[in-house]
Residue, then its C-alpha position, 0 to 999 in steps of 0.5 A: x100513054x094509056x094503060x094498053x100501052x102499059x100492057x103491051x109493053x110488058x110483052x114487047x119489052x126486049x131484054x128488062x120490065x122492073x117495077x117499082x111499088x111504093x105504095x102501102x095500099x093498092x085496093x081496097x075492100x070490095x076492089x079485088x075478089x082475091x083481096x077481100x078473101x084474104x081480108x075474109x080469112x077465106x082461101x085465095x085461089x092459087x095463081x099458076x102459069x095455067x090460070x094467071x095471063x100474068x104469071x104465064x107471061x113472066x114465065x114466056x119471057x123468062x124463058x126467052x131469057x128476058x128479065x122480070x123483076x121488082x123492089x117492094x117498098x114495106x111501109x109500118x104499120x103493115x097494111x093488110x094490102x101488103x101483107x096480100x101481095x106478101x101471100x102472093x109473091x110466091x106465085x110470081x117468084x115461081x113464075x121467074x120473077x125477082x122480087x126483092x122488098x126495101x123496108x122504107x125505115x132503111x132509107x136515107x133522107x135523100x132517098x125520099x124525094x124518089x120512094x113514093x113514085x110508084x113505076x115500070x122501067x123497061x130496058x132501061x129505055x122507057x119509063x112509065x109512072x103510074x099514078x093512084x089515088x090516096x086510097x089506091x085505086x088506079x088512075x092511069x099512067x104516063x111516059x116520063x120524059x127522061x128515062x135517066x132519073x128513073x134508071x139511077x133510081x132502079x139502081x138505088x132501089x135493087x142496092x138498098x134492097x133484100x130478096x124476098x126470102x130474106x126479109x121477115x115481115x112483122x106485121x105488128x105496129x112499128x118496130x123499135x129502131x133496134x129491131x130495124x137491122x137490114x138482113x144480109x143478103x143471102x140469109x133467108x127468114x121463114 
């Protein structure tokens, strides 16, 4: 599979494309315009359906009643990458899509073995890693073989998960495990 089969999928898909992203990093400075003016404190220029190929999709095929979504994994201590895609999830749910964040100190022992592969499931049928190098830059993708292991841990992932509105970031070192509380489902930080 090559990255432009990646691509098409996310158009051809029939009813479901679900992300998951394990990763702390995924560029770094000098990789991504938008990245390096956040890092800069300067503005990013908004995305919108009318300027983002990729919120323009989302929103065709929300409106094709398809779904489009993805569970966040939230390393400590934040990265400044993270706290970029944060600034920019916005645009994606106003697009249609879910996005849903899965702190990494909510999980169990058993949940390790899966919360570092990072890939796109689409229609539960077809499953695609993508693999990064250790300081994020992309380095291509492949099909997996059984597309069961990856279902099972779509469904993990979406259950231990919050909706984007309803997780607070502290951006601060790592929290006290009093402080570590999984918000309920429903309540909403700002």
């Amino acid at each position: 599979m090559t990255p432009e089969d990646l691509s098409r999928l996310y158009t051809t898909f029939r009813h479901s494309a679900w992300r998951l992203e394990t990763r702390d990093v995924y560029a770094g400075a000098g990789d991504d315009e938008d990245f390096d003016d956040f890092l800069a404190g300067r503005p990013v220029t908004a995305r919108t359906v009318d300027n983002s190929l990729w919120l323009a999709n989302v929103a065709a095929t929300r409106a094709e009643g398809k779904f489009f979504g993805r569970v966040r994994l939230v390393g400590h201590p934040v990265t400044d990458y993270t706290r970029f895609e944060f600034a920019s999830y916005p645009e994606n749910i106003c697009a249609g899509e879910e996005v849903r964040i899965l702190d990494r100190d909510w999980l169990s022992p058993e949940d390790e073995e899966w919360s570092c592969q990072d890939f796109w499931l689409f229609d539960d049928e077809v499953a695609v890693r993508q693999r990064y190098s250790d300081e994020g830059r992309f380095l291509g993708v492949e099909q997996a073989n059984d597309v069961r292991p990856y279902v099972a841990i779509a469904r993990r992932a979406a259950a231990l998960s919050v909706p984007f509105q309803a997780y607070h970031l502290i951006p601060g070192p790592r929290r006290p495990a009093r402080d570590l509380a999984r918000p309920q489902v429903g309540t909403v930080d700002h």
